[in-house]
C-alpha positions as CSV (number, residue, x, y, z in Angstrom):
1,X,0.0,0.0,0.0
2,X,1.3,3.5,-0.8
3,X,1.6,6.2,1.8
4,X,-0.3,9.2,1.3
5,X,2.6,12.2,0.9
6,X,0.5,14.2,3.9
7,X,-2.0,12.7,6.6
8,X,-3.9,13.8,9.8
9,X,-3.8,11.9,12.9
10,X,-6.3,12.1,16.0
11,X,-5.2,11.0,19.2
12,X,-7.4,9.7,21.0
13,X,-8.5,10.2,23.7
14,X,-6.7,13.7,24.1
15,X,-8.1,14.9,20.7
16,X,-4.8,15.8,19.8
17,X,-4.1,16.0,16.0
18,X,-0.7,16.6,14.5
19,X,0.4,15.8,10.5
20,X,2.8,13.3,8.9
21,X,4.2,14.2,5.9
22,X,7.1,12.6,4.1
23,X,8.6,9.1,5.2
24,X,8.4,10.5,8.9
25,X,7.1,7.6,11.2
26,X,3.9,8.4,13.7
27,X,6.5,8.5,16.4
28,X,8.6,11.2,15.0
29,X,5.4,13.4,13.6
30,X,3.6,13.1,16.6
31,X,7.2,14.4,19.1
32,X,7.5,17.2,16.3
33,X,4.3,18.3,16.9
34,X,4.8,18.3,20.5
35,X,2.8,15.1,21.7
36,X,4.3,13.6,24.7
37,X,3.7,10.4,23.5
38,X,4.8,7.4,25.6
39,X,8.3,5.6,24.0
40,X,11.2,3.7,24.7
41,X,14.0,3.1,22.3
42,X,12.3,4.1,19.3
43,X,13.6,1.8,16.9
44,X,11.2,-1.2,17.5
45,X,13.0,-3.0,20.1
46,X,10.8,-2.2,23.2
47,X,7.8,-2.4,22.2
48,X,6.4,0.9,24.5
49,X,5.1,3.3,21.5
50,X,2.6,0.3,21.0
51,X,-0.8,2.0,20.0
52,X,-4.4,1.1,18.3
53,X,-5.5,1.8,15.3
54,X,-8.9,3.2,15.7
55,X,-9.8,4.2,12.1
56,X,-7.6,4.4,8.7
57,X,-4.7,2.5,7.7
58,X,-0.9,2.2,8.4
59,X,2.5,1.3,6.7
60,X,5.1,-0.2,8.0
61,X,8.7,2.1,6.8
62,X,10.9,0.5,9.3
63,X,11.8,-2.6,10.6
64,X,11.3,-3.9,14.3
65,X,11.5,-6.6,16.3
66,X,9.4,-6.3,18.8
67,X,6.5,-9.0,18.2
68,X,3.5,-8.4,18.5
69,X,0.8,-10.5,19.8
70,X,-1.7,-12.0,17.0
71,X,-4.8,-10.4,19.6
72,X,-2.5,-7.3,19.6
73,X,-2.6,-7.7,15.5
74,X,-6.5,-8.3,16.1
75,X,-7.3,-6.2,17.6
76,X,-5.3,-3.3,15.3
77,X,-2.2,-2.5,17.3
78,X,0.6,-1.0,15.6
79,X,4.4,0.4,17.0
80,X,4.2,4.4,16.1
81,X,8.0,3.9,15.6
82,X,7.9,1.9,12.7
83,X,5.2,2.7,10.9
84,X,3.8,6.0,9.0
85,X,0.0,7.0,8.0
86,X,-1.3,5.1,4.6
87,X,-4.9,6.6,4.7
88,X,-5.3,10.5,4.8
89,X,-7.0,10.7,8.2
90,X,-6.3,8.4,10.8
91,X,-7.2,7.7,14.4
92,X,-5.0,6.0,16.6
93,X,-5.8,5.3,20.8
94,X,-2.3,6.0,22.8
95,X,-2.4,7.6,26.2
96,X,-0.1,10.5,26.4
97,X,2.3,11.8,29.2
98,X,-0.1,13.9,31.9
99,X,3.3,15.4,34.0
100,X,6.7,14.9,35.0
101,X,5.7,11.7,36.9
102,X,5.2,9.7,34.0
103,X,8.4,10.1,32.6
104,X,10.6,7.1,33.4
105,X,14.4,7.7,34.7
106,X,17.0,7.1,32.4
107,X,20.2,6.6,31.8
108,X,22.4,6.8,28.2
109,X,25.3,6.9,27.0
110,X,25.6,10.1,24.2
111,X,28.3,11.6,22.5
112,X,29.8,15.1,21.9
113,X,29.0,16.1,18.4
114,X,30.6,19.9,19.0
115,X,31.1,22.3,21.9
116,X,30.8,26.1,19.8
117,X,31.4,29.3,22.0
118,X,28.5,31.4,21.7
119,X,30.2,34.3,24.0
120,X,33.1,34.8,25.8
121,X,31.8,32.8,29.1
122,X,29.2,30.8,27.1
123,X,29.5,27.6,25.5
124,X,26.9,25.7,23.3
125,X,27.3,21.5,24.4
126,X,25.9,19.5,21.7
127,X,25.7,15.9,22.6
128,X,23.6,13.3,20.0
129,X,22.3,9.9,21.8
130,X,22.2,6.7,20.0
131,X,19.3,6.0,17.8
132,X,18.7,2.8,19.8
133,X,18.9,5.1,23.1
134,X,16.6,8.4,22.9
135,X,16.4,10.6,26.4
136,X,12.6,11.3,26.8
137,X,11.9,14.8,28.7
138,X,9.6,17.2,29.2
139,X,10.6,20.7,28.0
140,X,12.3,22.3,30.4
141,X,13.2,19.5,32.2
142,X,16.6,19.5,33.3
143,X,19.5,16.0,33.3
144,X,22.6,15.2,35.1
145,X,25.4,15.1,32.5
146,X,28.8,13.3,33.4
147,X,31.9,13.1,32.1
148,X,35.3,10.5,32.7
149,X,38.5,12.3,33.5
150,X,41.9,11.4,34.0
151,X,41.9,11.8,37.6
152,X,38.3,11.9,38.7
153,X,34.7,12.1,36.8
154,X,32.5,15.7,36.3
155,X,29.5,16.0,37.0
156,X,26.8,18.8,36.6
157,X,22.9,19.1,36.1
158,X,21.5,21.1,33.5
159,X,18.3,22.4,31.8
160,X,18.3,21.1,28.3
161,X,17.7,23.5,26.1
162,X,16.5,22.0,23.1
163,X,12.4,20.7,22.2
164,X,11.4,17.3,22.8
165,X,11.1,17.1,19.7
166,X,14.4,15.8,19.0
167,X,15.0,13.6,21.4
168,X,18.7,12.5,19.7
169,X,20.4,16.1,19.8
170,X,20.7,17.5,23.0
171,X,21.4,21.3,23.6
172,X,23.1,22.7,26.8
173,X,24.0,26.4,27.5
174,X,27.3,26.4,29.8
175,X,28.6,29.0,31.6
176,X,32.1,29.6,32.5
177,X,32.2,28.5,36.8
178,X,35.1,28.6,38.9
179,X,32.7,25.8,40.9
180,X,31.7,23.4,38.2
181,X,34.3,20.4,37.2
182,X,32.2,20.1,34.4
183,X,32.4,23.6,32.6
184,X,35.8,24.0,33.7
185,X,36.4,20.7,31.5
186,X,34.4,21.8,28.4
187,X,36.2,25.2,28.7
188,X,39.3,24.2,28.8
189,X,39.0,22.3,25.5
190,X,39.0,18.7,27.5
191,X,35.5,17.8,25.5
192,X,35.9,16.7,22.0
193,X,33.7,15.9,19.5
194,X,33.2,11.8,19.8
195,X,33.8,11.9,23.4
196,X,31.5,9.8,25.8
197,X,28.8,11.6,28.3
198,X,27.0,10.2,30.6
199,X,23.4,11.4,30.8
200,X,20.9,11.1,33.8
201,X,17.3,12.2,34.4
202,X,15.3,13.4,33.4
203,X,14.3,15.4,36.4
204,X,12.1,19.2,37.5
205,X,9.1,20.0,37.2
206,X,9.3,23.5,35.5
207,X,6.6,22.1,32.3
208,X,4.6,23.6,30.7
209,X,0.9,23.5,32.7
210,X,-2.4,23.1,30.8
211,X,-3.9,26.0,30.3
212,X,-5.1,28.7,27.8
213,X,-3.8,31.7,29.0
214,X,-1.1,33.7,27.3
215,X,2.3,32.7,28.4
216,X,5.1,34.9,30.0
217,X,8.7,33.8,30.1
218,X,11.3,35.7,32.5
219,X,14.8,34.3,32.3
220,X,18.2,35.3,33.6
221,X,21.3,34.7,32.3
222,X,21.9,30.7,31.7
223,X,17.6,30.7,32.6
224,X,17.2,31.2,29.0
225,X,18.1,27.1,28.3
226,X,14.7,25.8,29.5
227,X,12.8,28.8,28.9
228,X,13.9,28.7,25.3
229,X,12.8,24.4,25.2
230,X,9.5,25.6,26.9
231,X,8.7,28.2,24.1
232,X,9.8,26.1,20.8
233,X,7.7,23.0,22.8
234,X,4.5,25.8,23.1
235,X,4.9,27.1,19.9
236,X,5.1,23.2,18.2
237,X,1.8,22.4,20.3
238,X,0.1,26.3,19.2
239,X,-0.2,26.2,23.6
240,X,-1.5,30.1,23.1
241,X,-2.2,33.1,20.7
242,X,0.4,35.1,23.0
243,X,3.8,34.5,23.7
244,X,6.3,36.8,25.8
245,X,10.0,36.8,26.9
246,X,11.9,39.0,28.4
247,X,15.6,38.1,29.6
248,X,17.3,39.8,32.1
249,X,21.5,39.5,31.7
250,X,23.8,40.4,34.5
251,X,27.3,39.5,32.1
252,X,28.2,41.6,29.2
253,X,27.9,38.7,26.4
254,X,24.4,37.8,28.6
255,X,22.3,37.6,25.6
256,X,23.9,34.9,23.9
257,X,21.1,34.1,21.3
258,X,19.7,37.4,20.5
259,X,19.2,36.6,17.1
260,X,17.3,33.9,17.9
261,X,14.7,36.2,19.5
262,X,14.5,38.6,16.7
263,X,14.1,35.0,14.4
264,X,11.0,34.0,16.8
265,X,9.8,37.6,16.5
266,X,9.8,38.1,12.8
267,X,8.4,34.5,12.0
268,X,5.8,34.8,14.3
269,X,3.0,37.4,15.0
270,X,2.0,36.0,18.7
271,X,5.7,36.4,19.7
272,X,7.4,39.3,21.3
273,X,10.5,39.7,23.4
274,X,12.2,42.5,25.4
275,X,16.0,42.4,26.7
276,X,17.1,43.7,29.8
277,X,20.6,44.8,31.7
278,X,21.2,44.5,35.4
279,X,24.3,44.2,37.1
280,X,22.3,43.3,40.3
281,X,19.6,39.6,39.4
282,X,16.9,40.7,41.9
283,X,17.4,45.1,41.0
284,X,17.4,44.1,37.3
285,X,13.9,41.3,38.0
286,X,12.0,44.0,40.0
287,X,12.4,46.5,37.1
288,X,11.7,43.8,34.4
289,X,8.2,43.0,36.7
290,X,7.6,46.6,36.0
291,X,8.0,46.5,32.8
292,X,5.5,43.6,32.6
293,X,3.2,45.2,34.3
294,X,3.2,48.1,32.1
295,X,2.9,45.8,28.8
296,X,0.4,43.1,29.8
297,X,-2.3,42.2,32.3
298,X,-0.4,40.2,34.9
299,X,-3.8,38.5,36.3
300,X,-4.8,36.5,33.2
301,X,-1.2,35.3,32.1
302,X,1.0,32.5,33.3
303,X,4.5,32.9,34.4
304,X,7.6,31.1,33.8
305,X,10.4,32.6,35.9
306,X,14.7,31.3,35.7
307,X,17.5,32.5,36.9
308,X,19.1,32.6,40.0
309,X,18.0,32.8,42.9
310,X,17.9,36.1,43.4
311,X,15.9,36.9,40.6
312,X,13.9,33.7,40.5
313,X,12.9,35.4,44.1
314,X,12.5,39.5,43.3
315,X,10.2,38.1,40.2
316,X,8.1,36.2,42.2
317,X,7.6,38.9,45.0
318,X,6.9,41.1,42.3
319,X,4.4,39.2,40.6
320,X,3.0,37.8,43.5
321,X,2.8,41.5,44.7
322,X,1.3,42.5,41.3
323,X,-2.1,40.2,42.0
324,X,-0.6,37.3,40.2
325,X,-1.5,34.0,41.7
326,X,0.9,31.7,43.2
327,X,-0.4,28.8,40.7
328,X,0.0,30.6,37.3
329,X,3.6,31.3,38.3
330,X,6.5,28.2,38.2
331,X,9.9,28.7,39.0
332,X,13.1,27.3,38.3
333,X,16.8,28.3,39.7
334,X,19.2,28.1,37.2
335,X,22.9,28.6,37.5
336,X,24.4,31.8,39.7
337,X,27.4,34.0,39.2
338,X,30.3,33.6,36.9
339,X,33.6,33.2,38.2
């Protein structure tokens, strides 16, 4: 049977739909939409992206070798890994991902495929997994990443900054730290492309909530990492018709991806972005609250605050001051002062 070059799929029963165009498999359309769609190894070993097929038809464009049961076959279940849409609609039954909680701990092996200096104290840490080893997260979800040495191992936890979406190619913004082994390493030229990192986690709680209302992201310095996963994951699920950011930098090279801001901006109408200069976290977060306050209606948004603590703390005061509630407001402390 030929595959159609473009289908819909409905998730059900989240109502969900997303498109599969291409030779992408369900499994890959449905994580680049945004779908936290339950997975293992994603290359039909495990068997955990099992789903039914309520109505339409599927192809099979990879092979697997997980075996399904002939009631499983019956009864019209199909691994979203290895096979792609065949019918222009089509309806499969999966449950999704409801929280943090329901992603499983994990543990893989990745690689370095670069480490590229995006400012003087700032370093971009690529690392790819295997295709037989994906790390599942939740945007803005943060791992433990872990590295050998010659005399002893380095170890740090960081934000990931990259979307779900691609679950191979990790993203981590690293700061220059007179107390982390690990950035010391990858500044010091120590992590080379092909080199072997241990990854952890995932782990936080700083996700995305369910909810309508327009989103507000407040970031400080290295904050930006899962602030920027958070706003690529709610712009690949359409989350709202009003996105915000405004990041606060303490360091001279602070705004690292300011070009990526403008790109958001310029591509997208619901998107806008201010960027801020403090010397002092929690003097620079009280006067971005202000600003806030003077662009948007603080009571009917929810709030997405990192940084460290000092202005993870003057933001919330602020807000909290401002008539926010304390549930449309999630926090997450994020790095401190370069040394």
């Amino acid at each position: 049977m030929l595959k159609v070059m473009s289908a819909r799929v409905t998730v059900s029963p989240s109502g969900r739909e997303f498109l599969v165009e291409g030779h992408d498999t369900l499994l890959q359309a449905g994580l680049r939409a945004g779908l936290k769609l339950n997975y293992g190894c994603g290359n039909g070993t495990c068997g955990l992206c099992k789903a039914r097929v309520v109505s339409g038809t599927v192809a099979r464009v990879q092979a697997h070798d997980y075996p399904l049961s002939e009631a499983e076959k019956l009864q019209g279940y199909t691994l979203l890994c290895a096979h792609t849409a065949a019918s222009s609609d089509l309806t499969i039954e999966t449950l999704e991902a409801g929280g943090p909680s329901e992603i499983p701990q994990q543990q893989i092996s990745a690689r370095v495929r670069a480490v590229t200096p995006l400012a003087d104290d700032t370093l971009l840490l690529h690392l790819q997994t295997p295709r037989t080893s994906r790390l599942r997260f939740l945007a803005g979800q943060s791992v433990t990443l872990g590295a050998a040495g010659a005399q002893e191992d380095a170890h740090a936890t960081y934000p990931v900054a990259s979307c779900p979406c691609d679950d191979r190619n990790l993203h981590f913004y690293v700061a220059r730290s007179g107390g982390d082994a690990f950035a010391q390493r990858a500044f010091a030229g120590e992590l080379k492309s092909g080199d072997a990192v241990t990854v952890w986690g995932p782990q936080g709680d700083f996700v995305l909530a369910d909810s309508d209302r327009p989103l507000v992201f407040a970031a400080c310095d290295i904050g930006f990492a899962p602030v920027k996963s958070l706003i690529e994951h709610a712009m690949a699920v359409d989350a709202t018709d009003s996105l915000s950011l405004y990041w606060l930098t303490t360091r001279a090279d602070g705004h690292f991806l300011a070009n990526q801001c403008r790109a958001w901006s310029e591509a997208l109408d619901q998107f806008d972005y201010s960027l801020h200069t403090d010397a002092d976290a929690a003097a620079g977060a009280r006067s971005l609250v202000q600003g806030i306050r003077a662009d948007l209606f603080v009571g009917r948004c929810d709030f997405y605050l990192a940084g460290p603590e000092p202005f993870v703390e003057a933001a919330f005061d602020g807000l909290r001051a401002s008539g926010v509630p304390k549930g449309q407001i999630m926090t997450m402390i994020v790095g401190g002062t370069t040394a």
